[in-house]
N, C-alpha and C positions, 0 to 999 in steps of 0.2 A: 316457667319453662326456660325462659332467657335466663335465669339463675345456673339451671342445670345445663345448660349449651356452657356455659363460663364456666361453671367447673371443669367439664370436660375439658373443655380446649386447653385449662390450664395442667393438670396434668398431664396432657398431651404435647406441652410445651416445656415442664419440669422435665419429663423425661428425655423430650429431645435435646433439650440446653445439656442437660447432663453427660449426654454422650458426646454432642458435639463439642462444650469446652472440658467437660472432665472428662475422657476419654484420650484426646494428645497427652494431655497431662500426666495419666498414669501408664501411657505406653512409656513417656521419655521419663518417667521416675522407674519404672519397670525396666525399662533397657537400663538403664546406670546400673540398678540396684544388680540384678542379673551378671552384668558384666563385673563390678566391681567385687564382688561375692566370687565368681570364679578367678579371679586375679588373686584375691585376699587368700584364698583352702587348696591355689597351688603352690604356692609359696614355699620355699624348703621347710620350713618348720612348720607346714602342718600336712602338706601334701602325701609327706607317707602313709600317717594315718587314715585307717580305715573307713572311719566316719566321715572324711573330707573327703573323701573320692565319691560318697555317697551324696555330702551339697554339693560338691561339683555337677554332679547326675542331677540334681533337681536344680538348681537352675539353667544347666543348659536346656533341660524340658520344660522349667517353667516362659525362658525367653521365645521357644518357639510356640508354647499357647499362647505368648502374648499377641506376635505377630501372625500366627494363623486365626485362631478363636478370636479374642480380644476384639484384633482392629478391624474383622470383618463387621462384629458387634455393632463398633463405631461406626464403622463406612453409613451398616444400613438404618441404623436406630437414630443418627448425628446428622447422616446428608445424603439421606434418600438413595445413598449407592449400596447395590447388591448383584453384585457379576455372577456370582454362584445362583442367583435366579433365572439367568438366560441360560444355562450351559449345565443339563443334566451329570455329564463326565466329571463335569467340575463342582458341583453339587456332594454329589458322592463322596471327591473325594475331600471337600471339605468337612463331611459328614466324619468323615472315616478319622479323619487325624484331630478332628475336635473330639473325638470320643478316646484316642492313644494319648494325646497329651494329657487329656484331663486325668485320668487314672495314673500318671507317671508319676507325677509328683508326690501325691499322696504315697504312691510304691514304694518310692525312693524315701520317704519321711520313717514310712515303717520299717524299711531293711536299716535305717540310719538309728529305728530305736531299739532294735533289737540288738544291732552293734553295741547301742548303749549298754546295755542288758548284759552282754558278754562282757565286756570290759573291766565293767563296774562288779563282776560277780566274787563274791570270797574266795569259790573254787578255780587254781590257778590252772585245771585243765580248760574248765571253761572260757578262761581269758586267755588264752592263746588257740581259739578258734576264730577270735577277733583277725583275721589277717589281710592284707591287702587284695589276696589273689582270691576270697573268698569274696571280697568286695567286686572283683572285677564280674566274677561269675557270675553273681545273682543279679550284678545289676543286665550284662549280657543273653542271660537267659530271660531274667523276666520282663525285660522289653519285649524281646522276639514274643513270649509267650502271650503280651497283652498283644501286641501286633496282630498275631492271628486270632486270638480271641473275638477282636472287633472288625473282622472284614466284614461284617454281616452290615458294615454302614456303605459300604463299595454296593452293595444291590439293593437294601431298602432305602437309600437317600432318596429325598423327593421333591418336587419343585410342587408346591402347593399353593392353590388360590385363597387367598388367606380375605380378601374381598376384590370384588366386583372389577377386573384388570388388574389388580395388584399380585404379585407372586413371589412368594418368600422361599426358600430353602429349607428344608423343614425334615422332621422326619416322616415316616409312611403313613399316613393316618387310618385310627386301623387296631388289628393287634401288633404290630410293630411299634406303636407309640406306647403300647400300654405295658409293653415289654419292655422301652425304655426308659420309663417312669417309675416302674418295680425295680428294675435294674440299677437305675440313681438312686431310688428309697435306699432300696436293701444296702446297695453298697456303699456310697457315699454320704448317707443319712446312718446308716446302721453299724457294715462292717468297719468300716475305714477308722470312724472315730472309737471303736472298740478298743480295735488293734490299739491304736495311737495311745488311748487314754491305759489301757495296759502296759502297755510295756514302758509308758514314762513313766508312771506307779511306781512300776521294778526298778527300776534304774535308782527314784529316790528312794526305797529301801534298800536297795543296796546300796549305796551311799552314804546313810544310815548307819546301816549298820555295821561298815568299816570304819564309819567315826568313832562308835560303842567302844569298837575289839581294839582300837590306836594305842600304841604303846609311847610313840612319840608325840609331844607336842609338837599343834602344825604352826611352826616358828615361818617355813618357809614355804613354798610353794606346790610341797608333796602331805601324803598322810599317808602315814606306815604304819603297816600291822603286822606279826607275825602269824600265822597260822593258813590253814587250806593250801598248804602246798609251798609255806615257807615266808620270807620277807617280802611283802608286795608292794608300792605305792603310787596311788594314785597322783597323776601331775597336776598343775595346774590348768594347762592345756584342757587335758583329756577333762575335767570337772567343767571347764570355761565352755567346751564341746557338747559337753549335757545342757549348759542353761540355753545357749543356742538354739539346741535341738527342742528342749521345751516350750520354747518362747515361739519355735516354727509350728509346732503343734496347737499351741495355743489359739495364733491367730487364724489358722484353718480351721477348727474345730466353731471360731467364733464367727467367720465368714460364711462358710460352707452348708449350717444348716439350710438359710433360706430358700435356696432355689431347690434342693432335695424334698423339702417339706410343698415348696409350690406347686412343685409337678405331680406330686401326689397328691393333692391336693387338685389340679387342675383334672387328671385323672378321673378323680372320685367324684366332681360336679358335672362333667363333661356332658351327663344328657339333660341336665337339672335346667331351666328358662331363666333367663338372667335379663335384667334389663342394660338399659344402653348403658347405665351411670355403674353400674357393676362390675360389667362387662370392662369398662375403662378402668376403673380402678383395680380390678384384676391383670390388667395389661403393664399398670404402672409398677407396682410391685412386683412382677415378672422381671420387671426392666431395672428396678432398681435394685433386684435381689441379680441377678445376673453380672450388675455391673460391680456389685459388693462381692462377688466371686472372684473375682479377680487380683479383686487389694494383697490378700497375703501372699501371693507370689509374686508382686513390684512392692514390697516394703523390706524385706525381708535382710538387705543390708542395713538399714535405716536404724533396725530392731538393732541386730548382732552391732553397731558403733554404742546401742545402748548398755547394753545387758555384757559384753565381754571384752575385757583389757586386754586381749592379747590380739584379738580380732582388731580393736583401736590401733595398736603399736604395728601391726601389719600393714593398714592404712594408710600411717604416717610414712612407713619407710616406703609405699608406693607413690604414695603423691611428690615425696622427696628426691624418687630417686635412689634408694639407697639397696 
């Protein structure tokens, strides 16, 4: 029995250590990356393009899940603080903007692959629906649009006894929970990485297959092809822009299952008898898929100094000065 008390407590301590010394950590790796990421795609030479008004858009929404979502995560999983558990209003409304950010980025990941998609297309009417002011649109509409979508967290947010004097911030327990466990399946489990994994698809066929149709050797930093609408070529840029994008995909795709899959999972057990030792290890995985939600939106400049030279040389001329 003292065996099984000792496991517990240590997963109970894994997971608190985790939060409480990795959690600063990936807030102040998150805020740089954040920051530095929107210094780097305003830059004169990338900011016109369309795709970089699109990172601009996800990480200013990724910086603000960090400090709304993220560090309340920390406050209560790391050191026993949770203010959104005394204050229903504030409950709510943390409910409400943990549900808009979370969906934003991924938004913004999709409308930035489908720019890919435009871009990269043979057809040169198609690439020139790529435009800056289409970017401002979709990204202005489709906020608003998830805005209202999820006010439904402004009146089911709920302060719940999770045990015996303890109370958490939670959502409605209930059909409300079980609406927002289909909700994260279907969308963030299902549709999101569809889309994602779609439309990067297209992007490297199209890619592809202007490399095929190329008339000229790519001596230099373009690839030129004639046809669909005449001389077209892709820059270095705009190619360095797609591995980017993929590489943001990637790591979403490879974070993001677990907590999708938990809560459906938490779901689908929900009246099933579980013992103590279960029960804890259901907690910790919760805790640790949670806090693995987070990574790819604070790495995400880390990535782009790997994967893109022009993104590097933007870098330098800011750290410089120039």
């Amino acid at each position: 029995m003292s065996s099984e008390y000792d496991f517990i407590e240590s997963l109970y301590l894994a997971s608190t250590y985790l939060y409480e010394y990795g959690g600063p950590i990936l807030v102040a790796l998150g805020t740089l990356s954040c920051v530095l990421n929107v210094l780097v795609f305003t830059k004169k030479i990338l900011r016109k393009n369309p795709c970089s008004i699109y990172f601009v858009a996800l990480n200013i929404s990724n910086i603000l899940l960090i400090y709304q979502s993220l560090l309340f995560n920390i406050l209560q999983a790391g050191y026993n603080i949770n203010p959104a558990a005394h204050s229903l209003p504030l409950c709510r409304f943390y409910i409400y903007a943990a549900l808009v950010f979370d969906i934003l980025g991924p938004f913004y990941l999709i409308l930035a692959s489908i720019d890919r998609v435009l871009i990269t297309s043979y057809n040169a009417l198609t690439r020139r629906r790529s435009t800056q002011r289409l970017a401002y649109v979709c990204i202005i509409s489709g906020t608003i649009f998830w805005m209202l979508v999820h006010t439904h967290g402004l009146v089911f947010g709920s302060i719940v006894e999770v045990a015996p004097n303890y109370f958490s911030c939670y959502f409605q327990p209930g059909a409300y929970l079980a609406f927002i466990a289909y909700y994260s399946f279907l969308v963030k489990g299902i549709l999101v990485p569809f889309f994602l994994i779609m439309f990067g698809i297209w992007s490297i066929i199209n890619i592809r297959s202007i490399g095929r149709r190329r008339v000229a050797p790519a001596m230099s930093a373009t690839i030129t092809i004639v046809g669909g609408g005449g001389l077209y070529a892709i820059n270095s840029k705009d190619r360095q822009l797609v591995l980017i994008l993929l590489t943001e995909i990637s790591l979403y795709m490879i974070f993001s299952w677990m907590e999708a899959i938990f809560l459906m999972y938490e779901q689908l057990t929900q009246y099933n008898t579980k013992s103590l030792v279960q029960s804890q290890i259901e907690l910790f995985i919760s805790d640790v898929g949670g806090f693995s939600y987070y990574i790819p939106f604070c790495i995400g400049f880390y990535t782009n100094l790997l994967v893109s030279k022009t993104f590097r040389s933007e870098v330098k001329k800011i750290l410089f000065c120039k």
